[in-house]
C-alpha beads as a LAMMPS data file, in Angstrom:
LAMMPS data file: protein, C-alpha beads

180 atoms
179 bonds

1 atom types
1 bond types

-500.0 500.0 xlo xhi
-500.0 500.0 ylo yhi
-500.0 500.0 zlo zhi

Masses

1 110.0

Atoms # bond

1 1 1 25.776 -97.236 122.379
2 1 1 25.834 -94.675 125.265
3 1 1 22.773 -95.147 127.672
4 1 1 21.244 -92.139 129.293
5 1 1 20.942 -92.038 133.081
6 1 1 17.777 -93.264 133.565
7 1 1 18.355 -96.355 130.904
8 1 1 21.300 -97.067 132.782
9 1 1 19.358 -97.192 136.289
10 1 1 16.817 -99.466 134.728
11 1 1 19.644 -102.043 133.508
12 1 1 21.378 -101.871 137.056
13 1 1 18.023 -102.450 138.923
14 1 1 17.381 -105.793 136.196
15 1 1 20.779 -106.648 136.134
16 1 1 20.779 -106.859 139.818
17 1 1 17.776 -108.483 140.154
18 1 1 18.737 -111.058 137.806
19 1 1 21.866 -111.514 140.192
20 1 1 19.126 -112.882 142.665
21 1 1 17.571 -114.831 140.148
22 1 1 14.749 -112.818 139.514
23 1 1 14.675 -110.538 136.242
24 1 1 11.276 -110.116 136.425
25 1 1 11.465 -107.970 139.837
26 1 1 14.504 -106.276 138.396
27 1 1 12.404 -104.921 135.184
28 1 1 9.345 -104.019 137.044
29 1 1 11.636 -102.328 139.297
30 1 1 13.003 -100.676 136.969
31 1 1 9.775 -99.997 135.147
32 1 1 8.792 -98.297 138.461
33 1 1 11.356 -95.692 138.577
34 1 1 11.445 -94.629 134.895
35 1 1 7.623 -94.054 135.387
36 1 1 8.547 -91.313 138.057
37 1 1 11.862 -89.866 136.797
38 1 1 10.100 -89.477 133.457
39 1 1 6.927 -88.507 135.002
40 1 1 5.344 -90.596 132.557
41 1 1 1.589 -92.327 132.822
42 1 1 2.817 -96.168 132.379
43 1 1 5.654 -98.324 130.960
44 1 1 5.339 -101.457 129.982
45 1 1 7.498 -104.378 128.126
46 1 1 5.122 -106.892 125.451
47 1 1 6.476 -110.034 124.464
48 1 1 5.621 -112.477 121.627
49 1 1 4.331 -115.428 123.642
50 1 1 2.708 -117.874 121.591
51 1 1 1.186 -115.687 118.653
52 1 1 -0.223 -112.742 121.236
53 1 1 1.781 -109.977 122.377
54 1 1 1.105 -109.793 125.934
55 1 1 2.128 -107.277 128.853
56 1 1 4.675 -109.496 130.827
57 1 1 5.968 -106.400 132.775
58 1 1 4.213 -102.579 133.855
59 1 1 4.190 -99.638 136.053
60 1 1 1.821 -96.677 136.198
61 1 1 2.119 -93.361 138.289
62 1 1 -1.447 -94.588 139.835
63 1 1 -0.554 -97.873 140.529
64 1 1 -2.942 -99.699 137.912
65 1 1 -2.282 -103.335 136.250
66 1 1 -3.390 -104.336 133.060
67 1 1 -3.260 -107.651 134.765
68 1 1 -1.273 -109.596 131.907
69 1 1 -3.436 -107.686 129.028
70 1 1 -2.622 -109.175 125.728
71 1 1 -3.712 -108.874 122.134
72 1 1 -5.328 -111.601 120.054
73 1 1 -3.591 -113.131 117.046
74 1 1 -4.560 -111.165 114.756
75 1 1 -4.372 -107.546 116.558
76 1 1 -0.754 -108.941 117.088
77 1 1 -0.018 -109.898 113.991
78 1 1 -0.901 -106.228 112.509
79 1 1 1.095 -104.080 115.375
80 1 1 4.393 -106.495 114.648
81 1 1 3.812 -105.690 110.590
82 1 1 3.723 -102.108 111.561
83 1 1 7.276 -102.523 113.579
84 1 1 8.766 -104.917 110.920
85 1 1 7.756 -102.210 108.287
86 1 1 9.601 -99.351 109.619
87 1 1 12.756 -101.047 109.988
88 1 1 12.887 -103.928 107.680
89 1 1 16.052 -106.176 107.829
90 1 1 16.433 -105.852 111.149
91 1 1 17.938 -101.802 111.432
92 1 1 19.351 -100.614 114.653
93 1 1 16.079 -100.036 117.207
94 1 1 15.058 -96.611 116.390
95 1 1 12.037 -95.286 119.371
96 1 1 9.253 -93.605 117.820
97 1 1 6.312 -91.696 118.793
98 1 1 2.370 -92.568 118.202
99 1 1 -0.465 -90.116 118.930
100 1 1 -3.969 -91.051 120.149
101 1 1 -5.208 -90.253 116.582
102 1 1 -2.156 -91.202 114.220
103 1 1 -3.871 -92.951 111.262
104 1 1 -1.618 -96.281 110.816
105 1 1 -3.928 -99.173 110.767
106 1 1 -1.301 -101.492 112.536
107 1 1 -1.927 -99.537 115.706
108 1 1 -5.624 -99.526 115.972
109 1 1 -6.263 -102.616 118.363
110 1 1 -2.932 -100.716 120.620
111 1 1 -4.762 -97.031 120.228
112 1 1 -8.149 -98.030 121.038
113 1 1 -6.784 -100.110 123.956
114 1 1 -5.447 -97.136 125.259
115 1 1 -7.454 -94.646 124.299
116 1 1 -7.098 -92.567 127.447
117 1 1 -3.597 -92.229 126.428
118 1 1 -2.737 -89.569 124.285
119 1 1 1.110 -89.652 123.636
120 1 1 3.212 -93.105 122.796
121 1 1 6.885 -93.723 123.014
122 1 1 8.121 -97.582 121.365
123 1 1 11.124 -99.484 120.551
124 1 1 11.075 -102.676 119.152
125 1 1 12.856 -105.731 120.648
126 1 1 14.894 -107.737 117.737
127 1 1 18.006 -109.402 117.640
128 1 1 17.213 -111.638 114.691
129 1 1 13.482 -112.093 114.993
130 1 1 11.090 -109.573 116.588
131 1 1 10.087 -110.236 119.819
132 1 1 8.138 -107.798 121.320
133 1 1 8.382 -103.604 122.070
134 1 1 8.568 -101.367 124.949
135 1 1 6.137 -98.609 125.644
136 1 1 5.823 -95.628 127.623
137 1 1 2.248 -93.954 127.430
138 1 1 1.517 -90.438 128.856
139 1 1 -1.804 -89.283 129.064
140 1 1 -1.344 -85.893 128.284
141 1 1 -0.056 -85.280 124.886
142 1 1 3.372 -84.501 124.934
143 1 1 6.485 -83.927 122.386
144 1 1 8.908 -86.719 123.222
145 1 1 12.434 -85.358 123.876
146 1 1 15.675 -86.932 122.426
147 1 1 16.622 -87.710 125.494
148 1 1 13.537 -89.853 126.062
149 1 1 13.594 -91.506 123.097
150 1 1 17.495 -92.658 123.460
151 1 1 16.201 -93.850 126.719
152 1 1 13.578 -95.823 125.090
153 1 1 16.005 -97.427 122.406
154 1 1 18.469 -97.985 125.150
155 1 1 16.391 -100.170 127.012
156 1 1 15.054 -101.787 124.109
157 1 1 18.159 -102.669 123.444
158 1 1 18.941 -103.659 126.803
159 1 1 15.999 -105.740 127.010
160 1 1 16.435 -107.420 123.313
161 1 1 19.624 -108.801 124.086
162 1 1 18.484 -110.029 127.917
163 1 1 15.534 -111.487 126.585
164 1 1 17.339 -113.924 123.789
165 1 1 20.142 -114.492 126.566
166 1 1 17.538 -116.114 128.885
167 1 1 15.796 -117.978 125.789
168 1 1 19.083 -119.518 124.993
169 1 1 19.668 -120.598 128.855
170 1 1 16.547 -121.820 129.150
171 1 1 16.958 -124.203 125.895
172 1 1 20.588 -125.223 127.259
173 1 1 19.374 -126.174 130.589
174 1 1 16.106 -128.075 129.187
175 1 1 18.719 -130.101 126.730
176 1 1 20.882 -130.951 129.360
177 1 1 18.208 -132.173 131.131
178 1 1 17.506 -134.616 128.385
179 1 1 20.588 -135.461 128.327
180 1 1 21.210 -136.795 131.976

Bonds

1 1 1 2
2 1 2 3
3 1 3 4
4 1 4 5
5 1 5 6
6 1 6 7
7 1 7 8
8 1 8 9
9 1 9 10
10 1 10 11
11 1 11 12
12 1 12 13
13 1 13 14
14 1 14 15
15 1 15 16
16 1 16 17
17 1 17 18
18 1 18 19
19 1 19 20
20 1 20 21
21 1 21 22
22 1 22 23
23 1 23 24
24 1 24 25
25 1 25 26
26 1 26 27
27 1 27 28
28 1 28 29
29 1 29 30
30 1 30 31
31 1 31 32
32 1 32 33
33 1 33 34
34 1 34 35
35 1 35 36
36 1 36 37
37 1 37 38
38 1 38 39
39 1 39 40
40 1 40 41
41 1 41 42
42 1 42 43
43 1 43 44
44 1 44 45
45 1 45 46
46 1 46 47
47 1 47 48
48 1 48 49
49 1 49 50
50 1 50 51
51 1 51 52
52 1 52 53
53 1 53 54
54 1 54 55
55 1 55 56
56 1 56 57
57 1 57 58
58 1 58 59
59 1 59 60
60 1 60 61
61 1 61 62
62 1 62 63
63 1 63 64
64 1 64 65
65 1 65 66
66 1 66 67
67 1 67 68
68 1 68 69
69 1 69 70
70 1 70 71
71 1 71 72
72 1 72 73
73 1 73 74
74 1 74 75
75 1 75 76
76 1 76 77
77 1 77 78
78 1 78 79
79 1 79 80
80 1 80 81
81 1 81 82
82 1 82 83
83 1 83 84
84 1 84 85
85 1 85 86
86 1 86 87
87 1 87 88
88 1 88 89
89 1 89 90
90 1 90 91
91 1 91 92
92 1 92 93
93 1 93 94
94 1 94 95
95 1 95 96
96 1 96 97
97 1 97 98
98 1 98 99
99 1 99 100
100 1 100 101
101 1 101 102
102 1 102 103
103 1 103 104
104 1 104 105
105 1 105 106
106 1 106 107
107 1 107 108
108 1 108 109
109 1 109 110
110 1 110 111
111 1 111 112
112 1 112 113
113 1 113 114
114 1 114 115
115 1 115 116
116 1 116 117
117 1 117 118
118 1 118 119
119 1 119 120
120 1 120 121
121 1 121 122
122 1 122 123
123 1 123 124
124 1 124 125
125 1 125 126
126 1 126 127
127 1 127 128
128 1 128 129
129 1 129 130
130 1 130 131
131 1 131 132
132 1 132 133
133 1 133 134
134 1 134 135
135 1 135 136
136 1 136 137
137 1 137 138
138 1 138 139
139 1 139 140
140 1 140 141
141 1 141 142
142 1 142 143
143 1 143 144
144 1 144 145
145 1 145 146
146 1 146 147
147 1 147 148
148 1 148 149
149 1 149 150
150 1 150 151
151 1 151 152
152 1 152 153
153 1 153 154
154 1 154 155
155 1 155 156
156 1 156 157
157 1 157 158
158 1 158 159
159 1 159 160
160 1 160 161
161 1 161 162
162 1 162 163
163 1 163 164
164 1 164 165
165 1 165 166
166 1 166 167
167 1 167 168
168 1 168 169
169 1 169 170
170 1 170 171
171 1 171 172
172 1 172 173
173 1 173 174
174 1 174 175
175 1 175 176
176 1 176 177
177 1 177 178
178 1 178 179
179 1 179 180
């Protein structure tokens, strides 16, 4: 895959970050400056942690946290059926667009939660299992260019394949750590 320029600024500023040991500072980082290049409203990456999906990274244009927002099981459950719907057996990431008032069911606990929001660009993370989406919100409603949207699946990419890297570390160090 070819990343556009701003998906390839957001995987130098984590991949640099994660130099340093910190990926976290490296997405929001990144997170940061898509929210101003794109002059979009927010960004933010949800993970599966537990059975919630949960904001583990954000930026906004006014500077706002969700403060580690999260949906409950079930709210989950129904907005990881909606991605595991529209590309079952695990299809390339494919970014696509919600409105404030797009009837799928899935989305309801997402769309009410932002209900100031009026235009939604995802992308799913998945390698094997699904593991949480991206997001960029814009408050104004807005037609979502190609460009965007390769930048969304870009980073979703990105972000799938960091995010499975670092489980897999993390379970290699803890087992060595039995093992000594």
């Amino acid at each position: 895959m070819s990343y556009t320029e701003p998906a390839q600024k957001f995987i130098h500023s984590v991949v640099t970050a994660k130099r340093a040991g910190d990926i976290s500072k490296g997405i929001d980082q990144g997170l940061n400056a898509l929210v101003n290049e794109l002059n979009v409203d927010r960004a933010m990456v949800w993970q599966v942690c537990g059975d919630r999906l949960s904001v583990t990274n954000e930026a906004s244009l006014s500077g706002s946290k969700l403060n580690q927002s999260k949906f409950d099981s079930q709210e989950s459950t129904h907005i990881v059926l909606s991605f595991l719907s529209r590309s079952p057996g695990g299809k390339p990431v494919v970014a696509w667009s919600l409105e404030r008032n797009c009837g799928e069911i899935g989305w309801k606990p997402y769309l009410e939660r932002f209900s100031e929001m009026s235009s939604h660009l995802v992308g799913e993370f998945r390698c094997d299992i699904f593991s949480g989406f991206f997001a960029l919100q814009s408050a104004e409603a807005r037609e979502w260019a190609a460009e965007d949207k390769k930048t969304v699946e870009g980073i979703a990419e990105f972000l799938s394949v960091l995010f499975v890297m670092n489980h897999e570390m993390q379970k290699a160090q803890s087992a060595a750590k039995g093992n000594a």
